[in-house]
C-alpha positions as CSV (number, residue, x, y, z in Angstrom):
1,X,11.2,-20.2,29.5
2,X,11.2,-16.2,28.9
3,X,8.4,-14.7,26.9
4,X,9.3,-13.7,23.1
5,X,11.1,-10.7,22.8
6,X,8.6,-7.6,23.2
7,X,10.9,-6.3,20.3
8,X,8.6,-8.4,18.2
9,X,5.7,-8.1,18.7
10,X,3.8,-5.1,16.3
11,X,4.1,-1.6,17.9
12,X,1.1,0.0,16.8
13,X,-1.3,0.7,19.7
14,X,-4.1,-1.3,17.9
15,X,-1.9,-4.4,17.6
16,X,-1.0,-4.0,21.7
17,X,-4.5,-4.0,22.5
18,X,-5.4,-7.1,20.6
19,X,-2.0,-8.9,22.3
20,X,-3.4,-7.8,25.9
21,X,-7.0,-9.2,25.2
22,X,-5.7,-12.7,23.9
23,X,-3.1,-12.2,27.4
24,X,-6.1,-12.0,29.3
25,X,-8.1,-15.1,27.9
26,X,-5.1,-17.4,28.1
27,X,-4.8,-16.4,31.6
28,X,-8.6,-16.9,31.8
29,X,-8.7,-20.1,30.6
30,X,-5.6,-21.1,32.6
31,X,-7.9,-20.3,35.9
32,X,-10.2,-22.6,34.8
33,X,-8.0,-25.5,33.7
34,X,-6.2,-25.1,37.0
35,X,-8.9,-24.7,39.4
36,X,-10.3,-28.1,37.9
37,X,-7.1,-30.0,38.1
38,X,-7.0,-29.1,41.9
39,X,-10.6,-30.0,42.5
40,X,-9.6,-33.2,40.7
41,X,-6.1,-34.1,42.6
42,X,-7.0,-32.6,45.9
43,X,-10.6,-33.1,47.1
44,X,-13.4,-30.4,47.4
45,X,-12.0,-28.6,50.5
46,X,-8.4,-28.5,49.6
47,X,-9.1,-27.0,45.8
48,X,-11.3,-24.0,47.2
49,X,-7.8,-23.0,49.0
50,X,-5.5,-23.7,45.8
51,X,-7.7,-22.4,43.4
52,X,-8.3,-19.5,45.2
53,X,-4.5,-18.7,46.0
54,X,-4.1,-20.0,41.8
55,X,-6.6,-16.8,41.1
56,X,-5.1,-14.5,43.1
57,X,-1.7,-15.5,41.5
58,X,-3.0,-14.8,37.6
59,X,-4.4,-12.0,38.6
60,X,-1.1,-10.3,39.8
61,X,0.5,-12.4,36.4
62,X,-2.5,-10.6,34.2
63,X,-2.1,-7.3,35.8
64,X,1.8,-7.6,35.1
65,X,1.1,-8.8,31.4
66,X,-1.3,-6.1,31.1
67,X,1.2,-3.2,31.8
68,X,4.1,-4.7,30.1
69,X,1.6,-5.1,26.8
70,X,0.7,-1.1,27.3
71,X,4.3,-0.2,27.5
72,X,5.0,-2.5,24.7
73,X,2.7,-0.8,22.4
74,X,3.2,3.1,24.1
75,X,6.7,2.4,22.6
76,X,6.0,2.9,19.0
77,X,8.8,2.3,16.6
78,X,11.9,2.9,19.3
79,X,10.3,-0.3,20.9
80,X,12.5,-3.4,18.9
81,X,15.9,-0.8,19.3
82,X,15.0,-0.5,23.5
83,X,13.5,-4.1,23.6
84,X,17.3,-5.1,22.0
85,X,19.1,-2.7,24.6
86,X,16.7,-4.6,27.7
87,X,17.6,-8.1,26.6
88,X,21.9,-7.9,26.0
89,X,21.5,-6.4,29.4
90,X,19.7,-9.0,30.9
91,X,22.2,-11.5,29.3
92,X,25.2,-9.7,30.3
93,X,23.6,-10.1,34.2
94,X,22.9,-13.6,33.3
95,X,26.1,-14.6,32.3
96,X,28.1,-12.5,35.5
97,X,25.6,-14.1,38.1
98,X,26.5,-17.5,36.1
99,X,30.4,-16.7,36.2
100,X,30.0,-15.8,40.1
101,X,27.8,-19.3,41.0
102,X,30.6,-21.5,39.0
103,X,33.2,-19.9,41.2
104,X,31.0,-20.1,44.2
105,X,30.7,-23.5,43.4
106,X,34.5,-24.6,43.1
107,X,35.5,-23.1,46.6
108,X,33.2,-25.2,48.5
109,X,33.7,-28.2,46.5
110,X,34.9,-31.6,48.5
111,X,36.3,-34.6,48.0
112,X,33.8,-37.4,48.4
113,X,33.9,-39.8,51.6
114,X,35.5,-43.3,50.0
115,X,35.7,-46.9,51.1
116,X,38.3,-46.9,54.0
117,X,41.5,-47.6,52.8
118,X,40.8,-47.1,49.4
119,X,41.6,-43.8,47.1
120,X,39.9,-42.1,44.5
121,X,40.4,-40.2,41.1
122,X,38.7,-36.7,42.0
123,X,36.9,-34.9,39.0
124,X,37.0,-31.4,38.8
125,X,33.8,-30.2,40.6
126,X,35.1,-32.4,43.7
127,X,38.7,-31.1,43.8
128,X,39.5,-29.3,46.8
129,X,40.3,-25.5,46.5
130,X,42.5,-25.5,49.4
131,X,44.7,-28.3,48.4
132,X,47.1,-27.8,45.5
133,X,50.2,-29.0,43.8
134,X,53.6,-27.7,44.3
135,X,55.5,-27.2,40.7
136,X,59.2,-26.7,40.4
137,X,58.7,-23.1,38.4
138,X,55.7,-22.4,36.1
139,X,52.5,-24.6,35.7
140,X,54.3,-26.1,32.7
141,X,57.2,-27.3,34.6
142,X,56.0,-30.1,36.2
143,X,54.7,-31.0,39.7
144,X,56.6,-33.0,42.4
145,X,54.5,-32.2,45.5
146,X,51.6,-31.8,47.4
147,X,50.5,-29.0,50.0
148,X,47.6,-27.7,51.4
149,X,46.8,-24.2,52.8
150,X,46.6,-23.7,56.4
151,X,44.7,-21.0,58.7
152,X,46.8,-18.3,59.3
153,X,46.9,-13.8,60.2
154,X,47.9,-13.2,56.8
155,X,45.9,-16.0,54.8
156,X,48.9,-16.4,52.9
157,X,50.4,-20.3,54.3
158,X,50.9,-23.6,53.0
159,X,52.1,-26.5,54.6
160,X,54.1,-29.5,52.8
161,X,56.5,-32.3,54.0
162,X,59.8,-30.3,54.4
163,X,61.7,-32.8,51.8
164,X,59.6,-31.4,49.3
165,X,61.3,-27.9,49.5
166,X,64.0,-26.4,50.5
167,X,64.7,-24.5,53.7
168,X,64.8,-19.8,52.8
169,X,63.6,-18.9,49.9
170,X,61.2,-20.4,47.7
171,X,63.8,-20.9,45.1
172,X,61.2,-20.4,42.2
173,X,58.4,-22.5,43.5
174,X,55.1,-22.8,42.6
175,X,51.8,-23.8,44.3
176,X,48.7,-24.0,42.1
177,X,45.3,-24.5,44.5
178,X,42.9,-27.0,43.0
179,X,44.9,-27.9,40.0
180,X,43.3,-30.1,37.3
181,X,44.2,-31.4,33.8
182,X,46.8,-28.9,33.5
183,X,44.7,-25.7,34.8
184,X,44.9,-23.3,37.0
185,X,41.6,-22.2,38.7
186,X,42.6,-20.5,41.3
187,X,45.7,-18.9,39.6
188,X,49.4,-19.5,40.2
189,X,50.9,-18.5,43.6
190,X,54.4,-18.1,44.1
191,X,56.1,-19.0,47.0
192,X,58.6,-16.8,48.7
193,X,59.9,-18.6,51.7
194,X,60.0,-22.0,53.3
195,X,60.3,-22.6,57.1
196,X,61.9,-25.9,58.6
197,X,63.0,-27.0,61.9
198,X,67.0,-27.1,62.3
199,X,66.6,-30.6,63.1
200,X,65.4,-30.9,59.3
201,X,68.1,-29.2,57.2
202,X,71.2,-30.5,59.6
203,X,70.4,-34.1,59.2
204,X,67.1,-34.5,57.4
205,X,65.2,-35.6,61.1
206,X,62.2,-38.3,59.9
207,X,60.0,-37.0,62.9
208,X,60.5,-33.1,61.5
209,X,59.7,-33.6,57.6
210,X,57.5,-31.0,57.8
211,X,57.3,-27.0,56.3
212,X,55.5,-24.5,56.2
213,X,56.0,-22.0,53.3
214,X,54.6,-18.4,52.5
215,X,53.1,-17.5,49.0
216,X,52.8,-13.9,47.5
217,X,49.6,-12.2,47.2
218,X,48.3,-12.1,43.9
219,X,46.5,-9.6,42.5
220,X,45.9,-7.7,45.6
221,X,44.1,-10.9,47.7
222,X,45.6,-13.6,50.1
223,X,45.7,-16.9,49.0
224,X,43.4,-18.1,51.7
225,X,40.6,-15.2,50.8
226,X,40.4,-16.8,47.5
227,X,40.5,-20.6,48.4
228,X,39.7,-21.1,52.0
229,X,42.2,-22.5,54.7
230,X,42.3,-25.8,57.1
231,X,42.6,-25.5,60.8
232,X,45.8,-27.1,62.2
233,X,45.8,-29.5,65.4
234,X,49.2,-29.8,67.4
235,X,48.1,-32.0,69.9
236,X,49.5,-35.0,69.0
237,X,46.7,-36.8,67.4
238,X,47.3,-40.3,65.9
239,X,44.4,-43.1,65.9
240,X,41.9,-41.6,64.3
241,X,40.1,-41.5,60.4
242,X,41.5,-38.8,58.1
243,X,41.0,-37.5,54.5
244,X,44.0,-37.4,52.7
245,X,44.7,-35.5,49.0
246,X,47.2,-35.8,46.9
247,X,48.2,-35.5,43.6
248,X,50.4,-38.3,41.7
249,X,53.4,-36.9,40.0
250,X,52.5,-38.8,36.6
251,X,48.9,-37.6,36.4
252,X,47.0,-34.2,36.1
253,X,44.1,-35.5,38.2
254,X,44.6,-35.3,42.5
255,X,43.3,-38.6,44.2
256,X,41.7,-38.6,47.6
257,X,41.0,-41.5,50.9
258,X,39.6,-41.9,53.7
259,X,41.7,-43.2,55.4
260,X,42.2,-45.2,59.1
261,X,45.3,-43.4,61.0
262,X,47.4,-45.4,63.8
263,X,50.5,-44.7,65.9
264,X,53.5,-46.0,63.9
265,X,55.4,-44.9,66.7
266,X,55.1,-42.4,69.2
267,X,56.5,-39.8,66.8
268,X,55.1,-41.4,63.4
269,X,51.8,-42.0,61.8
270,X,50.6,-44.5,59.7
271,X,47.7,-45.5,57.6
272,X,47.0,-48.4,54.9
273,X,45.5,-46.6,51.9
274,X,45.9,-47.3,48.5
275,X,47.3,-45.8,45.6
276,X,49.6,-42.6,46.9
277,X,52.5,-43.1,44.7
278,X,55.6,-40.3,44.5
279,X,53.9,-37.1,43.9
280,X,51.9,-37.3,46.9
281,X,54.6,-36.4,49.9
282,X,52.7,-33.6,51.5
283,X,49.6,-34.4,51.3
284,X,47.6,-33.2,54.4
285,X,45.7,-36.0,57.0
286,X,42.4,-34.2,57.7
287,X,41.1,-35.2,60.9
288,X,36.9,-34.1,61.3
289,X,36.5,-34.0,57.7
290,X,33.3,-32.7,56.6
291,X,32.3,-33.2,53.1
292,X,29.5,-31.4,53.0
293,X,31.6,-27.9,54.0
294,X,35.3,-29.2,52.7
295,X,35.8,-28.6,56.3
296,X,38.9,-30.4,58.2
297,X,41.8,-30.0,60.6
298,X,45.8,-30.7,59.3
299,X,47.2,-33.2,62.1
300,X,49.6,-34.6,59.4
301,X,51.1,-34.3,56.1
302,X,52.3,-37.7,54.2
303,X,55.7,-37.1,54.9
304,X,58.4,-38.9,57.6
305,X,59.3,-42.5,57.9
306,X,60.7,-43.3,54.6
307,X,60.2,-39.8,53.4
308,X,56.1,-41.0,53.3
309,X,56.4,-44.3,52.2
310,X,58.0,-47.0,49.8
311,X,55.0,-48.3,48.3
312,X,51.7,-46.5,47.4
313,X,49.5,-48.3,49.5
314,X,51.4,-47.5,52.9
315,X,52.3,-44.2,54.0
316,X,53.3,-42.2,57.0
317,X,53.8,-38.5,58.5
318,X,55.6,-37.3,61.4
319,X,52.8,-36.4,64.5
320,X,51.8,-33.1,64.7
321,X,52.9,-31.8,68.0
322,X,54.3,-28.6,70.2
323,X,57.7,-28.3,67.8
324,X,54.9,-28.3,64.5
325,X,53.5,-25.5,66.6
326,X,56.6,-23.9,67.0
327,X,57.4,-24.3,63.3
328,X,54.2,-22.9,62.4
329,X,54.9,-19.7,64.6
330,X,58.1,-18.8,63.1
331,X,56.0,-19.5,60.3
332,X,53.5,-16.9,61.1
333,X,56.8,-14.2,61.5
334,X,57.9,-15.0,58.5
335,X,54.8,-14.1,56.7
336,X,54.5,-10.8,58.7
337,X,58.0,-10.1,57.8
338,X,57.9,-10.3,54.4
């Protein structure tokens, strides 16, 4: 709690001097209360230290209320007016340091470690800010995909599974970074080209469903600078336990696993997780997840054999290996390029 307002308080000098005397004897008494609660709590030896250390703490508290109740009453009649000035300023800090800590807040948020093989419905302080949903146009259009934004030069990547966009341009694509109940936190980036291996676009290849795709800056920062980025593994990983994210296309809430990851195949992966219904193609496999940081490393996207999956509770991606890398280079071109 804040003391009252010195606004007020009277701001004649005789009135200030009678406020800094009863100051003084409720700090006074306050010693004395203190010092016996200590002696009581803490033994002979131990309240000497306290109390002392509690005395030499009101006295720097009394001298402080001593000089705020002279400037109080030196004020005269322009005190309430300056008093007013002093406290919408203070709010106005309050509220900007409170703005900045909620913000602060959201980029480090994490999904929450779950039962293995079982997904979650993720509220909004544990929605990731570097996974996002991919909507066909504006936030009101609708989402069909997942993506998540990978460490890059630029800061300005995604990855997805590549039958979630098409190959060139971003034809009017949108991704929305931690997207929840129909908002935008982190704004709406638009994406401007999409990267897919040959083998993709001539004959839709299971083992390359996967693309990269570059977003815009928006207003004047990269898209990782605002929401943070994943690493990305390309050495083939496959048995190990990953976090995956997604968002449901008939829901305005992401889900999240954790998830046990197995060789399909020597070019698929494969994990038994529930609930990751359509929607959910391009969700990133976080290998090393941390959820204390948010931390993790991309070694798949839900993507593949069966185009992810054909039930929710089974899904696949295409391994991560030297022609992901490759992708991902051309990738990194691209975004210089543009």
């Amino acid at each position: 709690m804040q003391n009252a307002d010195p606004g007020s308080r009277f701001a004649r000098t005789r009135s200030g001097r009678r406020s800094r005397r009863r100051i003084l004897l409720g700090i006074t008494a306050g010693i004395m209360v203190g010092g016996g609660l200590v002696v009581a709590t803490t033994g002979t030896a131990g309240a000497s230290v306290s109390l002392l250390r509690s005395i030499d703490t009101a006295k720097r508290v009394a001298a402080t209320a001593t000089a705020s109740a002279s400037a109080s009453a030196s004020a005269s009649t322009g005190t309430t007016e300056s008093a007013s000035k002093t406290a919408s300023a203070s709010a106005s800090k309050s509220a900007t340091k409170a703005a900045a800590s909620a913000s602060a807040s959201k980029s480090t948020a994490a999904a929450p470690i779950t039962t293995t093989g079982q997904s979650v419905t993720l509220t909004s302080s544990e929605q990731p800010s570097q996974v996002g949903a991919i909507f066909t146009g504006s936030i009101s259009d609708g989402h069909s995909c997942t993506a998540s934004v990978v460490d890059s030069p630029l800061g300005d990547l995604i990855v997805t599974a590549a039958h979630c966009l098409s190959s060139g341009t971003g034809s009017g694509a949108t991704f929305v970074p931690g997207y929840h109940d129909g908002t935008a936190p982190y704004g709406e980036w638009k994406i401007t080209d999409v990267i897919e291996s040959s083998a993709w676009t001539s004959n839709q290849s299971e083992d390359d469903d996967v693309a990269f795709a570059v977003v815009e800056p928006l207003n004047g920062k990269s898209l990782q600078s605002v929401v943070g980025a994943y690493s990305l593994d390309t050495s083939g990983v496959t048995n190990t336990t990953v976090q995956i994210t997604g968002y449901p296309s008939d829901t305005d809430k992401a889900i999240s696993g954790t998830c046990a990851s197995t060789a399909y195949s020597s070019t698929q992966l494969q994990v038994d997780c529930t609930g990751y219904p359509g929607g959910t193609s391009g969700s990133g496999w976080l290998e090393n997840y941390d959820a204390s940081t948010g931390s993790g490393t991309l070694i798949g996207v839900i993507g593949g054999y069966e185009q992810g999956g054909d039930t929710d509770d089974v899904s696949y991606a295409a391994v991560f290996d030297s022609s992901v890398q490759s992708l991902y280079e051309q990738a990194k071109t691209a975004a210089a390029g543009s």
